[in-house]
Short mmCIF file of the C-alpha atoms (twelve columns), coordinates in Angstrom:
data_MODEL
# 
_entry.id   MODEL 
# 
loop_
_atom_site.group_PDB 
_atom_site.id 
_atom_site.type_symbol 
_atom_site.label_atom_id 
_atom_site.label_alt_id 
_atom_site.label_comp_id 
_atom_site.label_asym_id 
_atom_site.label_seq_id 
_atom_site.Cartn_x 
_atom_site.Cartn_y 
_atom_site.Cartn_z 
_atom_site.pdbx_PDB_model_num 
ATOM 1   C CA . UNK A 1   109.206 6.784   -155.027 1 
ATOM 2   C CA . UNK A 2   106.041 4.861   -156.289 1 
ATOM 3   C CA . UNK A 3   102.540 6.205   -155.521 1 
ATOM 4   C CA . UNK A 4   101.051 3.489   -154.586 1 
ATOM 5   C CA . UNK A 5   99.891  0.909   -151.734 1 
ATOM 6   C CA . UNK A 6   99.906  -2.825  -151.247 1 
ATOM 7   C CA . UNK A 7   97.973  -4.870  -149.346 1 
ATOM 8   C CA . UNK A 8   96.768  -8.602  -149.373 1 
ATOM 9   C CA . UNK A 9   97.957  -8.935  -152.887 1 
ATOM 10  C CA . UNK A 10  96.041  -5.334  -153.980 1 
ATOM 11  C CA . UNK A 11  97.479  -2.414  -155.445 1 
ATOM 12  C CA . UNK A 12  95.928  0.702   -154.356 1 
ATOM 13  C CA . UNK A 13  96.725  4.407   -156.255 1 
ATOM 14  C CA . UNK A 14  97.764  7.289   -154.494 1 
ATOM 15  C CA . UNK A 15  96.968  10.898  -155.325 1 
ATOM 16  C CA . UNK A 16  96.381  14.384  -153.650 1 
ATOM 17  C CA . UNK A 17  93.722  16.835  -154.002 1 
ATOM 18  C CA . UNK A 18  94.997  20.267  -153.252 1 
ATOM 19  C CA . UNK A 19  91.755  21.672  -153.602 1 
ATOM 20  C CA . UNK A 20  90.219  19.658  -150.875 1 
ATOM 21  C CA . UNK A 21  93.158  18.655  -149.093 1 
ATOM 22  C CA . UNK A 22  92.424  14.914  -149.297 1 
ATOM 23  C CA . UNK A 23  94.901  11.764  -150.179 1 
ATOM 24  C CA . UNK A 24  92.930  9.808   -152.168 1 
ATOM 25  C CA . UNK A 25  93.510  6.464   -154.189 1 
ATOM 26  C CA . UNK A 26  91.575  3.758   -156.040 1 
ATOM 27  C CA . UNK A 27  92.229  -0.180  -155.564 1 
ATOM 28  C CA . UNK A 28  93.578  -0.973  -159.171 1 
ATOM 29  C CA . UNK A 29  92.707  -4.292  -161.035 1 
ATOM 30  C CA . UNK A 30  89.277  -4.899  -160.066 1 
ATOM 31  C CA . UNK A 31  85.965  -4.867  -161.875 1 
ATOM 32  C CA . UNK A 32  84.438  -2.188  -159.537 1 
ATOM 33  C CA . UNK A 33  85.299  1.243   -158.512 1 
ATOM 34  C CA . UNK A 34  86.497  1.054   -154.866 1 
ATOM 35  C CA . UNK A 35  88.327  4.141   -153.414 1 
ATOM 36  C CA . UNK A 36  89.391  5.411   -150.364 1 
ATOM 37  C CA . UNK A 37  90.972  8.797   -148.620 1 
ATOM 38  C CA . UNK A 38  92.450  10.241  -145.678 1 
ATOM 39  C CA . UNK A 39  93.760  13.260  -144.426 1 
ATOM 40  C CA . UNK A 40  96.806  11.617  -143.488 1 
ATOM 41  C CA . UNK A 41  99.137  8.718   -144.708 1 
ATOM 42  C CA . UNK A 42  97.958  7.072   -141.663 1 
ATOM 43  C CA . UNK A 43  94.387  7.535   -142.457 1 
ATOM 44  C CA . UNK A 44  94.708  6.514   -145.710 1 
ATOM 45  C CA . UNK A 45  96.456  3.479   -145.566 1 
ATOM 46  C CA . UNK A 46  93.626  2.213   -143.027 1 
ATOM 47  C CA . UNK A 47  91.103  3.753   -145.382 1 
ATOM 48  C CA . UNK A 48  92.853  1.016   -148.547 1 
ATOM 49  C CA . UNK A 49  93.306  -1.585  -146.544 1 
ATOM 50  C CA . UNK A 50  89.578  -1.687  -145.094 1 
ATOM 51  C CA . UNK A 51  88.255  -1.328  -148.710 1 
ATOM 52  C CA . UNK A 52  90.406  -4.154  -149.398 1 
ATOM 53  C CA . UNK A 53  89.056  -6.131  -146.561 1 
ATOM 54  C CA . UNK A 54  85.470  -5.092  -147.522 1 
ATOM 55  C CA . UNK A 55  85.990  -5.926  -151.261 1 
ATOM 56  C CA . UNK A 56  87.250  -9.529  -150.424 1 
ATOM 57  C CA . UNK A 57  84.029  -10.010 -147.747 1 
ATOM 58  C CA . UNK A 58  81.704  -8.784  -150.284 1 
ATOM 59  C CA . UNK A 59  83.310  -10.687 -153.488 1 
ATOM 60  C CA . UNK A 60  83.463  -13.649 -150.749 1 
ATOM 61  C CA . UNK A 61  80.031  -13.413 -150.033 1 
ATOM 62  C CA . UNK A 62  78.573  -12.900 -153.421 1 
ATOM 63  C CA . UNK A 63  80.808  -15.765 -154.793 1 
ATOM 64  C CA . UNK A 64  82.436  -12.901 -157.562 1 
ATOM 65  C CA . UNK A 65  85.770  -12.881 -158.460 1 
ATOM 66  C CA . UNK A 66  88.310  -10.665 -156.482 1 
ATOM 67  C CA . UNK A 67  90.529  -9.507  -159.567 1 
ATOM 68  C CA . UNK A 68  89.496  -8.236  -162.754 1 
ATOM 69  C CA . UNK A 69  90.211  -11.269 -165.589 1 
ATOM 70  C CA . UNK A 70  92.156  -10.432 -168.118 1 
ATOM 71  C CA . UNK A 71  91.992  -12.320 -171.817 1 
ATOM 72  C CA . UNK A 72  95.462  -11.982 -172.618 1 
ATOM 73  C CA . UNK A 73  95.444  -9.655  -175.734 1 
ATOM 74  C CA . UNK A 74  96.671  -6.838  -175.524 1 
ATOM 75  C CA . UNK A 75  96.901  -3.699  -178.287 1 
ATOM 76  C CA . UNK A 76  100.202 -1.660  -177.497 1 
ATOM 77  C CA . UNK A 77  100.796 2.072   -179.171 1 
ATOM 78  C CA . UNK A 78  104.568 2.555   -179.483 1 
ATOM 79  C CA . UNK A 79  106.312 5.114   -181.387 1 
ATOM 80  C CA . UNK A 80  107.505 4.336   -185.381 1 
ATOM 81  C CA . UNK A 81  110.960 4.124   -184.006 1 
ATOM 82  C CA . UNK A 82  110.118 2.037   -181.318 1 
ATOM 83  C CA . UNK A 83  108.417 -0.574  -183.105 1 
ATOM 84  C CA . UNK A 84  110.981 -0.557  -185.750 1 
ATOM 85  C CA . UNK A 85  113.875 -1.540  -182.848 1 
ATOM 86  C CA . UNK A 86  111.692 -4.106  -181.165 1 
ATOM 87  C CA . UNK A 87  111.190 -5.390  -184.420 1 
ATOM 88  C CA . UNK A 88  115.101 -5.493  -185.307 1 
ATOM 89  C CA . UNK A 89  115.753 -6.914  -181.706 1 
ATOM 90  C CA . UNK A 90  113.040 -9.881  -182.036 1 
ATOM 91  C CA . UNK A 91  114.460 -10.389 -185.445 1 
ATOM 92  C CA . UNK A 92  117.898 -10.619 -184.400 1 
ATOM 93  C CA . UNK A 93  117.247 -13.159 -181.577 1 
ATOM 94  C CA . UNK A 94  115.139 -15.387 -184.065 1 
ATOM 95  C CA . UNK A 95  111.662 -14.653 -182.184 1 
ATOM 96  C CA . UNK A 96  108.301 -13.017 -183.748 1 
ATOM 97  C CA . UNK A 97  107.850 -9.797  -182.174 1 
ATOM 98  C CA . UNK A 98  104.769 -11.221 -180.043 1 
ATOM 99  C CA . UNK A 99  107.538 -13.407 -178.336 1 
ATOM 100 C CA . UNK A 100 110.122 -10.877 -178.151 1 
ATOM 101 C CA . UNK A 101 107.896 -8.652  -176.078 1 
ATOM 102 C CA . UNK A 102 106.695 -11.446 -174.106 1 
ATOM 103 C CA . UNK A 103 110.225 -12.135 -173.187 1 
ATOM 104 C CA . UNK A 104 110.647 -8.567  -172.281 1 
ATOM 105 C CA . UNK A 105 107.538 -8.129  -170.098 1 
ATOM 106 C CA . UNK A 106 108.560 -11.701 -167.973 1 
ATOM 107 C CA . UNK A 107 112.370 -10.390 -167.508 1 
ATOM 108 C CA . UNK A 108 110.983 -6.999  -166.214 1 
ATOM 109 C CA . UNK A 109 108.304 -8.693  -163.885 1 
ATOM 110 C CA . UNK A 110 110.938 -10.729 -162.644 1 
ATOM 111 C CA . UNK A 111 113.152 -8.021  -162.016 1 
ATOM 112 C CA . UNK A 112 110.594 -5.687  -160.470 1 
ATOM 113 C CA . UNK A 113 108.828 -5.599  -156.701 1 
ATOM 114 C CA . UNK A 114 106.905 -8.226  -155.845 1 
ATOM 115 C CA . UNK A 115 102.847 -7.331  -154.866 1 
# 
């Protein structure tokens, strides 16, 4: 089960607030805050997808990008162990390490759900 919506090429979280009683979510990989809730699925799916709709009009409108851009660095925390394996692995195959988890990311992307 993944907690999350799609829509137009958007992801949109999915959470619940027990306190309030609320589904709530935020559309992810954008440069503004943009959230939406229901008090059903049913509501909140309508409530992402007319965010979405209003994010594209408005980005549209104000000739702004519609994703957030991203540089292409990236600074990764993995365990000692972890590192030390990835580092063995890339090693073995003849790659730096940069390449070997380049390689890794791509095959998993690949392999995963498209948006």
């Amino acid at each position: 089960m993944k907690d999350i919506l799609k829509y137009k090429g958007f992801i949109g979280s999915v959470h619940y607030a027990a306190e309030d009683r609320v589904l709530y979510g935020k559309v992810e990989g954008v440069n503004d805050l943009i959230t939406f809730e229901g008090s059903t699925v049913d509501e909140l799916e309508e409530g992402f997808k007319y965010m979405v709709d209003k994010h594209i009009e408005d980005c549209t409108n104000n000739n702004l990008p519609l994703e957030k851009s991203y540089k292409g660095n990236l600074n990764i925390r993995l365990s000692p162990e972890l590192h030390k394996m990835a580092a063995y692995n890339a090693s073995l195959k003849g790659v730096s390490l940069n390449q070997y988890i380049n390689d890794t990311i791509k095959k998993d992307i690949a392999s995963s759900d498209p948006v």
